[in-house]
ZAMARGU-4260 file (C-alpha; in steps of 0.2 Angstrom, whole numbers, plus 5000, padded with zeros to 4 digits):
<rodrens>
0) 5009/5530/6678 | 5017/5540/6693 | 5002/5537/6704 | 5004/5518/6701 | 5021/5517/6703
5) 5023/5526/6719 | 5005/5518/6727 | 5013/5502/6721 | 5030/5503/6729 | 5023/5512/6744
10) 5011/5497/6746 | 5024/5482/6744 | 5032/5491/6755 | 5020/5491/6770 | 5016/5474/6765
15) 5033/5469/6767 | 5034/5478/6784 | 5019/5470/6789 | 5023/5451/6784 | 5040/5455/6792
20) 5033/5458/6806 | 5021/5444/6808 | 5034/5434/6804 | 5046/5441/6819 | 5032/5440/6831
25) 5027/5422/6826 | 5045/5415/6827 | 5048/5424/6844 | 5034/5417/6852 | 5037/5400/6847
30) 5056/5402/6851 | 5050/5406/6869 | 5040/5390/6868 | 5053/5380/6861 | 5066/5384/6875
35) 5055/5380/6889 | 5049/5362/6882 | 5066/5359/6877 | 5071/5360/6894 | 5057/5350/6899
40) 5058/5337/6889 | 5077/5333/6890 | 5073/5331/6910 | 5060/5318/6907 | 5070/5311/6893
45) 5088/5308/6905 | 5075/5301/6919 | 5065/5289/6909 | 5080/5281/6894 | 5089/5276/6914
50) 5075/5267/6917 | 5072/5260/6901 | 5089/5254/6901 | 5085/5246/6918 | 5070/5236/6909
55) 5056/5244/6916 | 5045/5259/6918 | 5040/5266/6934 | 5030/5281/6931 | 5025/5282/6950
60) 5044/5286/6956 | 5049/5297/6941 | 5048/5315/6936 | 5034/5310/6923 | 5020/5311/6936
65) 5028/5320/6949 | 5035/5333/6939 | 5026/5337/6921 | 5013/5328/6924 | 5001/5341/6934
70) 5008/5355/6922 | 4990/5359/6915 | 4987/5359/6894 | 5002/5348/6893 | 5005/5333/6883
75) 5018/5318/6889 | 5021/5303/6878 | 5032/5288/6881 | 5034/5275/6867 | 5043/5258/6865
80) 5055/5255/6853 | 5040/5248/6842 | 5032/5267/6845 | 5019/5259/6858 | 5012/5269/6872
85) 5020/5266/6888 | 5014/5285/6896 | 5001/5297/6889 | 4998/5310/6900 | 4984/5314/6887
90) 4965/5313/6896 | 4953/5302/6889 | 4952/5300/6870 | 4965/5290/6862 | 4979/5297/6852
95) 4988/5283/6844 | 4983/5289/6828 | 4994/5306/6832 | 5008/5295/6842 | 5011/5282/6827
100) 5012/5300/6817 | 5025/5307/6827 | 5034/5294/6829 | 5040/5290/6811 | 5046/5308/6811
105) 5057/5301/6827 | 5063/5284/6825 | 5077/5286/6810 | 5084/5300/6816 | 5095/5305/6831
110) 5091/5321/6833 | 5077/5330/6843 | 5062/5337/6831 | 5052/5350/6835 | 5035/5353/6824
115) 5015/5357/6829 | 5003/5343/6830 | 4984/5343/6830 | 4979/5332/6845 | 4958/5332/6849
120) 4953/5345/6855 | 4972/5354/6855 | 4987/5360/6847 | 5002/5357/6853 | 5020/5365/6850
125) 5031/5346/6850 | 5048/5342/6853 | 5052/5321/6850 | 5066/5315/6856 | 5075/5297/6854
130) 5080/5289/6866 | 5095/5274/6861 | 5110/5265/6869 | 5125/5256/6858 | 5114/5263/6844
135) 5097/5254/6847 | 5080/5262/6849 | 5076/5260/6868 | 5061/5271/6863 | 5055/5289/6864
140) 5049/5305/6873 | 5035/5316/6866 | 5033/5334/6876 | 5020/5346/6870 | 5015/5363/6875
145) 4999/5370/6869 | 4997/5384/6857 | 4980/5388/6854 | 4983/5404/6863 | 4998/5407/6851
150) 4990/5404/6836 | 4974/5415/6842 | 4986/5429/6845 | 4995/5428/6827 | 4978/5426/6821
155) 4972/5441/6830 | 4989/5450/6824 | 4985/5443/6807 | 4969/5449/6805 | 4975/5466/6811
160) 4987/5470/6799 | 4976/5464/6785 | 4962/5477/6792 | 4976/5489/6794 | 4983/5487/6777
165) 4968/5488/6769 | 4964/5505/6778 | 4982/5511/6773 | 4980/5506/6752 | 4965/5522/6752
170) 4975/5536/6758 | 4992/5530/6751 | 4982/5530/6734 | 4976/5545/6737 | 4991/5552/6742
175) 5002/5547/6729 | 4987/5555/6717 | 4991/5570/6724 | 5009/5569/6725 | 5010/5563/6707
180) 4998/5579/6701 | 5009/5591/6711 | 5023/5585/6704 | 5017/5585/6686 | 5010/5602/6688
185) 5025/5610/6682 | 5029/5600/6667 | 5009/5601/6662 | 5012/5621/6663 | 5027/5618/6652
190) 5018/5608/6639 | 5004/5621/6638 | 5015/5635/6636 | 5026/5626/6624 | 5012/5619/6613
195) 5007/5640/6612 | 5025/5641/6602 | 5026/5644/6585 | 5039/5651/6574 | 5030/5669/6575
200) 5031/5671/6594 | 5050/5664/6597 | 5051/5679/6607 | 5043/5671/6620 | 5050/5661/6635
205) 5044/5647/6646 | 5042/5654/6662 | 5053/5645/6678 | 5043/5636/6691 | 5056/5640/6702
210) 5056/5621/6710 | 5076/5621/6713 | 5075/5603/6704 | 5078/5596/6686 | 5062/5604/6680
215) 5068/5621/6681 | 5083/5618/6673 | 5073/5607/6661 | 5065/5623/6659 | 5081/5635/6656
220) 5086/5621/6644 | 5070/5624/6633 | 5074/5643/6636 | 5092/5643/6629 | 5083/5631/6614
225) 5072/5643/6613 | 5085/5659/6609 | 5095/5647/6597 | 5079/5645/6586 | 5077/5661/6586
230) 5093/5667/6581 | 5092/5655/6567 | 5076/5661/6561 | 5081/5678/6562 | 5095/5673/6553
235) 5086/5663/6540 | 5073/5679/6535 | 5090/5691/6537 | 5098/5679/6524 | 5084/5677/6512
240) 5080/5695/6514 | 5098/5700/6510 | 5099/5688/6495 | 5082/5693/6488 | 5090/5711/6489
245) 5109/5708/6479 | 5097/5699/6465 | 5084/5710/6463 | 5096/5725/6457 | 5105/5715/6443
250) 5089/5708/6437 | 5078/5724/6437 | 5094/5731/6427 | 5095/5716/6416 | 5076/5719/6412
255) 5078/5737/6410 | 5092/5733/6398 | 5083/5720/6387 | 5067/5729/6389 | 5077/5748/6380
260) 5086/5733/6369 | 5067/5730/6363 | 5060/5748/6361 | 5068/5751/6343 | 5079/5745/6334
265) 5097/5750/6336 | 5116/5751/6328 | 5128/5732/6331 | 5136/5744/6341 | 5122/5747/6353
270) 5117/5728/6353 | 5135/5723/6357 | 5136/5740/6372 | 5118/5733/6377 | 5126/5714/6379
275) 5140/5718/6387 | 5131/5727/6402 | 5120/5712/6402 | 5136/5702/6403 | 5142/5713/6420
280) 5122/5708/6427 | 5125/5692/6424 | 5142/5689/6432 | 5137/5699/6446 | 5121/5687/6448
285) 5133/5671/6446 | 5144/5678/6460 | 5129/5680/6472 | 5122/5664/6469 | 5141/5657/6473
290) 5143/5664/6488 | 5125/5659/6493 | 5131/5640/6489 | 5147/5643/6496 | 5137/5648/6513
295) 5125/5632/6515 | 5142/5622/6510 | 5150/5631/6525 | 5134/5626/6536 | 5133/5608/6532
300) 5153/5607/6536 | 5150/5614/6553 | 5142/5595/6555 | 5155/5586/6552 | 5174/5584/6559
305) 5185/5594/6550 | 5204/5585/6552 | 5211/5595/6538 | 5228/5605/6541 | 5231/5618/6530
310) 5248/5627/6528 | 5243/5646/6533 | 5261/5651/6527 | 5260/5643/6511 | 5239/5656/6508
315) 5249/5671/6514 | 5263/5669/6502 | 5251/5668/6489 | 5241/5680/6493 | 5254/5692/6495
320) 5259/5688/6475 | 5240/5692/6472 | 5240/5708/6482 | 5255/5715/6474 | 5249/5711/6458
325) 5232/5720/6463 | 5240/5733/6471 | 5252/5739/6459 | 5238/5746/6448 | 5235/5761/6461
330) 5254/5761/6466 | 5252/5754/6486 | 5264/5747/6493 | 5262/5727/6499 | 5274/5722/6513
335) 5270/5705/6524 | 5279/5698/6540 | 5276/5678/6541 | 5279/5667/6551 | 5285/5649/6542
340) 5276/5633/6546 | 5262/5637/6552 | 5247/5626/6551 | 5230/5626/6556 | 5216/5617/6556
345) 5201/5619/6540 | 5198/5619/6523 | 5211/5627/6513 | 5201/5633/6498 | 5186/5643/6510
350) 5203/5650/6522 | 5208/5656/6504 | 5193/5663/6500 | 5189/5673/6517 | 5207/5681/6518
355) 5205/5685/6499 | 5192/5694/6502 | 5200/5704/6517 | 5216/5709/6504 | 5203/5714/6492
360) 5195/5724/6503 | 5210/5733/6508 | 5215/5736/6491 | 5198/5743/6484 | 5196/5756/6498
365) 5212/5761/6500 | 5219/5776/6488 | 5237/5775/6492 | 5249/5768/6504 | 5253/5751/6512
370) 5244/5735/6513 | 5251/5726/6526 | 5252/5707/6527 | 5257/5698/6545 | 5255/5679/6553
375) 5262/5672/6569 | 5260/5660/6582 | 5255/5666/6600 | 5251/5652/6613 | 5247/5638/6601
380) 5237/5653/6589 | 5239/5659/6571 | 5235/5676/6573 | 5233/5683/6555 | 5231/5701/6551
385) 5227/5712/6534 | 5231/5731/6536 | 5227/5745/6525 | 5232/5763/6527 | 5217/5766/6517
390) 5196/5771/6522 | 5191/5762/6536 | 5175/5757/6542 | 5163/5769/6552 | 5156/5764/6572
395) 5138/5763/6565 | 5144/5749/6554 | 5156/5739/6565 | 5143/5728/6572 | 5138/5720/6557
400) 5156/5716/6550 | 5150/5698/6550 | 5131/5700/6545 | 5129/5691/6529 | 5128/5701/6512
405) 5129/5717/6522 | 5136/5733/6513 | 5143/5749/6522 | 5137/5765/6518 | 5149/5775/6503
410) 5153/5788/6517 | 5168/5778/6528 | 5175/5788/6542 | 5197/5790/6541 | 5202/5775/6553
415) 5214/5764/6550 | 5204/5745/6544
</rodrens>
């Protein structure tokens, strides 16, 4: 389709150029024409309506023999009023046939007419003029120069450009083949690597062309597509993997349970014991597949336009209620420094959650002294904080703070979380 389209516009456009210039040459060479029998004609036509207002026609005293007359290839008609011949300069056949023509295209009008004519043996460039007093026809003047050399040059031109067109459609077919394969190379190399993609080899990249144009950023394009899908692959095996592990301890426990529950018969006691550590499994198995929903809820919202404000100052009062009741088990210390009236933009019950979390964090891995709760504003920012004096959380573990499901190592090294 590239080919067609640039061979198509290419050869309306030399067409065009060509016609236009056929057309240019064709009205110059008549324009030529046209002045010099204008000027003519309008000299015969002043000397011959005097004499046809005088009544009579003397051809030997006027400029119609004398003057025009001699000039060869020439035609010089004179009519009556009636569109009779007085003067034909025209040798030999007749031509009233061609006169009575012309000379309805004359006698309605007033103004001078110029037009080709086909005389035996002749073309001729014509100009008819009137000639009248007190709005009569007196009669009228027919000049006419001949154009066969004319029309054989635009023939000649003619046939020219048509030869030369013709030889011009190869090569600009050719040549836009070739233009439109060079510029399709690039995008048929893309394609061929891209169709070698799967979700096994995400590793790989499209390799640049290095055009300077909108295919290599085209390129770079399918390159940063190409890291997203892999993150989220990664992500997606990191996330199964990570889920399959959190339930495969509770379940194996759960089976070793029921499984020792089976072995032999035991005290109410021991069945209620073995139950209630079933219970623990299961609870720890509900909270897993929560927060696994809880996570595909999170991604779907991420699609959609969240408008909701939430009152940040309104969590962190309640959260600190919840952390003093927490913490006052193991004796810590909850103080908090918030800002009022602070609102930002999200769901309240996952802001609740996630923060949750943090507190609980704090409190679990911290043995004894302060859990520290602050919010304020900073250039149109909540910035929230959750301080423990507690274990904090080792380098090697750092990066993976937000990795899903991921668990520190027991060993934690003394900074402050």
């Amino acid at each position: 389709r590239l080919t067609v389209w640039y061979s198509t516009a290419l050869i309306i456009s030399i067409a065009v150029i060509f016609s236009s210039f056929y057309i240019i040459t064709q009205r110059e060479l008549y324009r030529h024409t046209d002045i010099i029998l204008a000027s003519h004609a309008r000299q015969v036509a002043l000397s011959t309506q005097k004499q046809l207002e005088n009544g009579s026609l003397s051809s030997q005293s006027s400029l119609l023999y004398n003057e025009f007359g001699a000039i060869p290839g020439m035609v010089l008609v004179v009519t009556d009023k009636d569109g009779g011949i007085l003067h034909s300069s025209y040798p030999g056949k007749s031509i009233q046939t061609e006169v009575t023509y012309l000379f309805n295209q004359i006698k309605t009008g007033s103004q001078e007419i110029l037009l080709n004519q086909d005389f035996p043996g002749t073309s001729q460039r014509m100009i008819l003029l009137p000639l009248s007093a007190d709005n009569q026809l007196l009669g009228t003047v027919m000049m006419g120069h001949p154009v066969d050399v004319i029309r054989k040059s635009l023939n000649s031109l003619l046939t020219n450009l048509i030869s030369l067109f013709a030889l011009l459609v190869v090569p600009t077919l050719f040549g836009g083949w070739v233009l439109a394969k060079r510029a399709m190379q690039p995008v048929n190399a893309i394609s061929e690597q891209m169709q070698r993609l799967s979700s096994e080899n995400l590793t790989q990249r499209i390799k640049s062309p290095r055009t300077h144009d909108e295919i290599e950023v085209l390129v770079h394009t399918f390159n940063s597509l190409l890291t997203r899908l892999a993150e989220a692959f990664n992500r997606e095996r990191q996330f199964i993997a990570d889920v399959a592990h959190e339930l495969k301890t509770p379940l194996a426990t759960q089976r070793s349970t029921v499984e020792v529950l089976l072995s032999k018969k035991r005290t109410n006691e021991g069945y209620q014991k073995a139950v209630a550590d079933l219970l623990i499994d299961n609870k720890r198995l509900t909270d897993t597949v929560a927060d696994v929903l809880d996570l595909a809820w999170a991604e779907a919202d991420r699609t959609r336009l969240n408008t909701e404000k939430t009152n940040l100052t309104e969590v962190m009062e309640e959260l600190f209620e919840i952390a003093t009741q927490l913490g006052a088990s193991k004796k810590l210390e909850v103080v908090k420094r918030v800002e009022k009236n602070v609102y930002v933009t999200g769901k309240r019950d996952k802001i609740s959650r996630a923060l949750l979390n943090l507190v609980d964090n704090a409190i679990k891995y911290t043995a004894k002294g302060t859990i520290s709760l602050s919010l304020h504003t900073t250039n149109n920012e909540a910035i929230l904080g959750v301080k423990d004096t507690g274990e904090g959380v080792a380098e090697g573990d750092l990066p993976h703070i937000f990795d899903r499901f991921y668990r520190a190592d027991t060993a934690r090294s003394k900074s402050t979380a």
